[in-house]
C-alpha positions in Angstrom: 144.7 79.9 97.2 145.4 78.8 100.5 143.5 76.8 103.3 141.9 78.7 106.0 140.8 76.8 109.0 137.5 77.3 111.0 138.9 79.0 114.7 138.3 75.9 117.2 137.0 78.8 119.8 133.3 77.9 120.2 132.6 79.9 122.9 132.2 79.8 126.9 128.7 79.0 128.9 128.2 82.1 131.1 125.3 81.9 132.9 123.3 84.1 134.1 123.7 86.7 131.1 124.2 90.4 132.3 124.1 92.7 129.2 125.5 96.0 131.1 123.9 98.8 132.4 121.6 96.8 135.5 119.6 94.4 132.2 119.8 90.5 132.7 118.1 88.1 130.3 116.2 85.1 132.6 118.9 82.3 132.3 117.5 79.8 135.0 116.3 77.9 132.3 118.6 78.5 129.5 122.5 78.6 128.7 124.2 80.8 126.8 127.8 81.8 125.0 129.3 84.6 124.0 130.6 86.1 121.1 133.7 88.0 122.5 134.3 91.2 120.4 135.4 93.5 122.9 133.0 96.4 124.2 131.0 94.6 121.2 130.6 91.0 123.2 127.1 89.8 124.1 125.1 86.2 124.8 123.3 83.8 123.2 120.9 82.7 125.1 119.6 79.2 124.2 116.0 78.2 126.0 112.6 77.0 124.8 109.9 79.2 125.7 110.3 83.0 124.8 107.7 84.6 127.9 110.3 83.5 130.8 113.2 84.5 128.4 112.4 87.3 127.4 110.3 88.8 130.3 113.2 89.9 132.9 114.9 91.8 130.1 112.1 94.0 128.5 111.1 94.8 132.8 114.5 96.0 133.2 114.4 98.5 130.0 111.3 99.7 131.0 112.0 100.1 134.8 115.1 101.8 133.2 112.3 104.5 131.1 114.4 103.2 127.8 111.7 103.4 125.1 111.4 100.1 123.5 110.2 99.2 120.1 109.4 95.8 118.5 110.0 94.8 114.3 108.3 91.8 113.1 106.0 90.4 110.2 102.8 89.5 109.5 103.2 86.0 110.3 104.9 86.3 113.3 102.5 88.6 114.7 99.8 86.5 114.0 100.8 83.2 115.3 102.6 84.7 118.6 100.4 87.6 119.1 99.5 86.4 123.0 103.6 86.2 123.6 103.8 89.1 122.3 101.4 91.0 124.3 102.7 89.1 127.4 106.5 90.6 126.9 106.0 93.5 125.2 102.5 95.1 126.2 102.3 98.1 124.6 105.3 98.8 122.9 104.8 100.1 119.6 105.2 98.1 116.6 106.2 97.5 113.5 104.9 94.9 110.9 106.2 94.3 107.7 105.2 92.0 105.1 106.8 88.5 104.9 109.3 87.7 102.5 112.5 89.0 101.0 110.8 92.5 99.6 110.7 93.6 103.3 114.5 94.1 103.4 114.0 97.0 100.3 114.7 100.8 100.4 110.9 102.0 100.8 110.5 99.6 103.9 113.9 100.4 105.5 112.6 104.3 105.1 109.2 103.1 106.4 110.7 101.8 109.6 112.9 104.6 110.4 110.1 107.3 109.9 108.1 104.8 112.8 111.3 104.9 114.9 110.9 108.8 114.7 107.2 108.8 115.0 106.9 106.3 118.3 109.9 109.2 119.7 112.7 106.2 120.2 115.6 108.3 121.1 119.2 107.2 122.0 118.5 105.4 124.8 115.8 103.3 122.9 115.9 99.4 121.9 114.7 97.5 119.1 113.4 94.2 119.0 114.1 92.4 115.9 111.2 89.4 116.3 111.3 87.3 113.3 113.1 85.5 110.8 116.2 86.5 108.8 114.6 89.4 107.1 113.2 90.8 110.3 116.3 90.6 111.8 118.6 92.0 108.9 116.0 95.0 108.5 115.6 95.7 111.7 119.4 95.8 112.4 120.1 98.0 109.5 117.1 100.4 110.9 118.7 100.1 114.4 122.4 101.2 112.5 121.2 104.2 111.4 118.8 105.6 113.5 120.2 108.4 115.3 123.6 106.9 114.2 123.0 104.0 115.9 120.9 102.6 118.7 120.8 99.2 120.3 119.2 95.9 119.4 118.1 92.8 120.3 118.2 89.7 118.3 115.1 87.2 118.5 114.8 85.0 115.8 112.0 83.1 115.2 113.2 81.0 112.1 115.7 78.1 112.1 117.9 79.9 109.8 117.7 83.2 111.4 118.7 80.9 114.8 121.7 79.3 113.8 122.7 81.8 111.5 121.7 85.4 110.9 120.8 86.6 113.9 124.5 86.2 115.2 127.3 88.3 114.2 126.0 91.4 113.2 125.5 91.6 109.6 122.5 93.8 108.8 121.2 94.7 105.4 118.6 95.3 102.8 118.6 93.7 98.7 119.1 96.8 96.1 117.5 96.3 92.3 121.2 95.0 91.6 122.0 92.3 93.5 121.2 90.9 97.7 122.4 92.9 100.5 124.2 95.2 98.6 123.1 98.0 101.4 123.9 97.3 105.1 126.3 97.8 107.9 128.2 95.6 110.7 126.1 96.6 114.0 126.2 93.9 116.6 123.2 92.8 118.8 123.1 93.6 122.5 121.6 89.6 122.7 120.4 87.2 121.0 117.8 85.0 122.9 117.0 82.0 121.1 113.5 80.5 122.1 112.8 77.1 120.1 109.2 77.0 120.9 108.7 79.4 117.6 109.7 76.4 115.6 107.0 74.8 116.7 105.0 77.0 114.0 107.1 76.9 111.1 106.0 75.4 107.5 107.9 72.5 107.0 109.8 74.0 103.8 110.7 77.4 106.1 112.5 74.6 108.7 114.0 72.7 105.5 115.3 76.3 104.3 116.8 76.4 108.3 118.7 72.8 107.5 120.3 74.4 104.4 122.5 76.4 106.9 123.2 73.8 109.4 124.6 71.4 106.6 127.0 74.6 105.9 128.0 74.9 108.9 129.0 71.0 108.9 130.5 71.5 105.4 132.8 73.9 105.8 134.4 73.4 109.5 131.9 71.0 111.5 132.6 67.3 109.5 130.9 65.9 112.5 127.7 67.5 112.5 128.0 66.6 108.6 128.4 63.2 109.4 125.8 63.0 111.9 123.2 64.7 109.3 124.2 62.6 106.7 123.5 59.4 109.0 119.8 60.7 110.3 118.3 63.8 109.0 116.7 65.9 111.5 113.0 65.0 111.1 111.5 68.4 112.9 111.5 70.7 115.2 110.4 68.3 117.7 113.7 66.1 116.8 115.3 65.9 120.6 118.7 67.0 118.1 118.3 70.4 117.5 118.1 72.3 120.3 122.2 71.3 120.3 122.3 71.5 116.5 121.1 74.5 116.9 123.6 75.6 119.3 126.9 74.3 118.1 125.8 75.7 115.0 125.6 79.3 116.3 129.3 78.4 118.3 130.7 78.1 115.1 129.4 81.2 113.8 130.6 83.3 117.4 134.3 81.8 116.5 134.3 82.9 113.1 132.7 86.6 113.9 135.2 87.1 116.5 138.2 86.2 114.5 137.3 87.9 111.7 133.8 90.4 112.8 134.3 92.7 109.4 135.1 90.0 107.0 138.7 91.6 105.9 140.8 88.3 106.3 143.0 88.2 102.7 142.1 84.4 103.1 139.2 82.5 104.8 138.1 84.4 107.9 134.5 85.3 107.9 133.9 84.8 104.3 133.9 81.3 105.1 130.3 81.7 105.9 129.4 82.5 102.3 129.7 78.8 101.4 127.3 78.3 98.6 125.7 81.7 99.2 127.6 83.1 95.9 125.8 80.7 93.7 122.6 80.7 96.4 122.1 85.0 96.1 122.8 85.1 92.1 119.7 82.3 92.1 117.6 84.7 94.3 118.4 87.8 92.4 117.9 86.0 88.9 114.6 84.8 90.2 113.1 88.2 92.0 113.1 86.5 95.2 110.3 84.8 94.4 110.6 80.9 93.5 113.4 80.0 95.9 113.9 80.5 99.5 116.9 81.8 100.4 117.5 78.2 102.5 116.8 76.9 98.8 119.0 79.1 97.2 121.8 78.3 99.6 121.1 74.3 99.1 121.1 74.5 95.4 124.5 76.8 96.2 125.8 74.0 98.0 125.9 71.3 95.4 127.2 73.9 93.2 129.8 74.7 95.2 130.7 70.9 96.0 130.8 70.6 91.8 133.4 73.4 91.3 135.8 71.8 94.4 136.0 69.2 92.2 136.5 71.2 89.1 139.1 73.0 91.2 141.1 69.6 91.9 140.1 70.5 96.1 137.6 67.6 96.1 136.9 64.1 95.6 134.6 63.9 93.2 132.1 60.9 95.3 131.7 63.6 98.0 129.7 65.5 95.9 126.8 63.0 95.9 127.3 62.4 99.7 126.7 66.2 100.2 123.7 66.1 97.7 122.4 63.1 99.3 122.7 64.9 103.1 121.0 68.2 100.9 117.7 66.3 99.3 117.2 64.0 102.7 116.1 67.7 104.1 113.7 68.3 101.5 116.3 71.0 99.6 116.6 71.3 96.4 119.9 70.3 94.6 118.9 71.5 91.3 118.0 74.8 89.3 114.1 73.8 87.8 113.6 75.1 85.6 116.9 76.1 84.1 117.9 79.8 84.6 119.8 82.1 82.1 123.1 81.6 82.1 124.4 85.3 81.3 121.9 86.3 84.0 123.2 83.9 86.9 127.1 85.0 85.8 126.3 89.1 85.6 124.4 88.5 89.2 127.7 87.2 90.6 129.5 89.9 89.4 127.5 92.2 91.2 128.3 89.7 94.6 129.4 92.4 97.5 132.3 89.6 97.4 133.4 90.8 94.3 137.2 92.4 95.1 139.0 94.5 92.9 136.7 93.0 90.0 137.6 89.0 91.2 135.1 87.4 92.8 135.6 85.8 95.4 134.7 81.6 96.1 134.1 79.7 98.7 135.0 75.9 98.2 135.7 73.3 99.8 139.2 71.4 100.1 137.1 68.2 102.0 134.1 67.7 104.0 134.3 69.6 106.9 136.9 72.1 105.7 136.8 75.2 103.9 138.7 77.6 102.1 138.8 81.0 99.5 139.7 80.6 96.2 139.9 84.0 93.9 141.5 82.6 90.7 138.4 80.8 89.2 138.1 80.3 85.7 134.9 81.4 84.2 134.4 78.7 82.3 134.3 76.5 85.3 132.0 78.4 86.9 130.1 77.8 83.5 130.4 74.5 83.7 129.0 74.0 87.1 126.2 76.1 86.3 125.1 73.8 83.6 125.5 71.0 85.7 123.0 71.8 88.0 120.3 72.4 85.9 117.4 69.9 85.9 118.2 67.4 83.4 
């Protein structure tokens, strides 16, 4: 095992944000960054209202005659169908069911048979408008239509803004385990509007936190400290539009040191930070009684538990991290108790699984993480059963 430190590369502000080929994004009230990956790179764009954002961009495509199409959900749709109609008009769209049994095979085939219907061709663009599963979805759909066409990222979810809509993981859940099916195809852009939290159910933006507090645990102790000291109350804490940022800086520094995830050591799987424990929850559970915020919280105290198991951690920074955890309304415990040969055969199935070892993420102190192949199962036993609800 060996430590593998978070790149200190967060990124350059680079306004205004030119994405190629005559198409800017409206940066006169926004900044941005950039993930730097070559012919790959792109901006975030950080702003509050989506209309202004947004509105330059989608002109441009359609001055251009590239045929646009916009992914999104029921909810979504709903709440922001006036933005919607104001940036989009009458692109066609698709909208898929909330929840985590959107990103399946029958909606991914859905999607692309709409793709081909509306006559996208290679020149086309999707919009992914929505949270995490939007975004994943539509990503994978934009992968393999006609071998690949462009996206753009606008996530309308606190998780999905400082997490999944950067770097370019797409993906949809097989019967045997999360996000076993998907493909590295990065965004054009990511435009990140904050006035969508404005509609999100409380425990949706508590899911969103779950992320953030990874991001502080495994290469941001500052954020971590700050979180610990004052939880962010909402999304109208005056906080989070910069929470929200340096999260998605530490993410671009990661991606573009390690975009495919193929460091022997650290790199990009650093992002998996309770997520081994968090998708074995969700799988064991169908996706139904945890978020995947949740899954990841629960995840995180797990993770904090086998550090210490591991000899990596302190053992009183676990109940600083679970204290940090419960202040945001996350769950630190599995209630009621789950299987335990169930939870252990869902990790095995983990796409982190290499050459039959799973892979761990764990943590050597607050603020600093590392991989660690070599776990015993009976530790991981262990922790499991610590974590249930006593």
């Amino acid at each position: 095992m060996r430590k593998a430190a978070v790149p200190a590369k967060t990124g350059t502000v680079e306004p205004p944000v030119d994405l190629g080929q005559g198409m800017q994004l409206n940066a006169a009230m926004a900044d941005s960054l950039r993930v730097e990956l070559g012919e790959r790179s792109y901006a975030i764009t950080f702003g509050r209202e989506v209309r202004p954002m947004l509105g330059s961009l989608v002109t441009g495509y359609q001055t251009a005659r590239r045929p646009l199409a916009v992914v999104t959900d029921r909810n979504v749709a709903a709440k922001w169908a006036a933005q919607l109609d104001a940036v989009f008009g009458t692109a066609p769209r698709f909208v898929a069911d909330p929840g985590e049994g959107a990103k399946s095979m029958p909606v991914l085939g859905q999607l692309l048979e709409f793709l081909a219907t509306q006559r996208i061709d290679r020149a086309g663009v999707v919009f992914a408008v929505g949270g995490g599963v939007v975004g994943d979805l539509a990503g994978f759909a934009a992968a393999a239509f006609l071998r690949g066409i462009e996206y753009v990222q606008v996530p309308t979810t606190l998780l999905a803004m400082v997490d999944s809509s950067v770097g370019g993981k797409t993906g949809i859940n097989l019967t045997a385990g999360k996000n076993l099916a998907g493909a590295f195809h990065q965004p054009k852009a990511v435009v990140v509007a904050t006035e969508f939290l404005a509609t999100l159910p409380p425990r949706e933006f508590a899911a969103g936190m779950a992320e953030v507090i990874k991001y502080g645990l495994l290469g941001e102790r500052a954020l971590f400290e700050e979180l610990a000291a004052e939880k962010v109350s909402g999304a109208d804490d005056a906080r989070l539009p910069g929470i929200v940022r340096r999260c998605c800086a530490a993410k671009a520094a990661i991606v573009q040191a390690d975009e495919r995830e193929v460091a022997v050591t650290g790199g990009r799987a650093l992002l998996n930070l309770g997520h081994t424990f968090g998708h074995a929850i969700e799988q064991v559970t169908g996706y139904k009684r945890y978020l995947h915020g949740e899954g990841v919280a629960v995840g995180l105290a797990a993770a904090a538990r086998l550090s210490v198991r591991l000899g990596l951690l302190p053992a009183g920074d676990v109940s600083r991290i679970e204290a940090a955890v419960t202040a945001h309304g996350l769950p630190v415990r599995l209630e009621p108790a789950l299987p335990l040969a169930a939870l252990m055969e869902a990790m095995q199935r983990d796409k982190k699984v290499r050459a039959g070892r799973l892979r761990f993420v764990v943590l050597a102190a607050l603020g600093e993480a590392c991989t660690h192949d070599d776990v015993p199962a009976e530790a991981v036993e262990a922790v499991w059963r610590e974590i249930e609800a006593s």
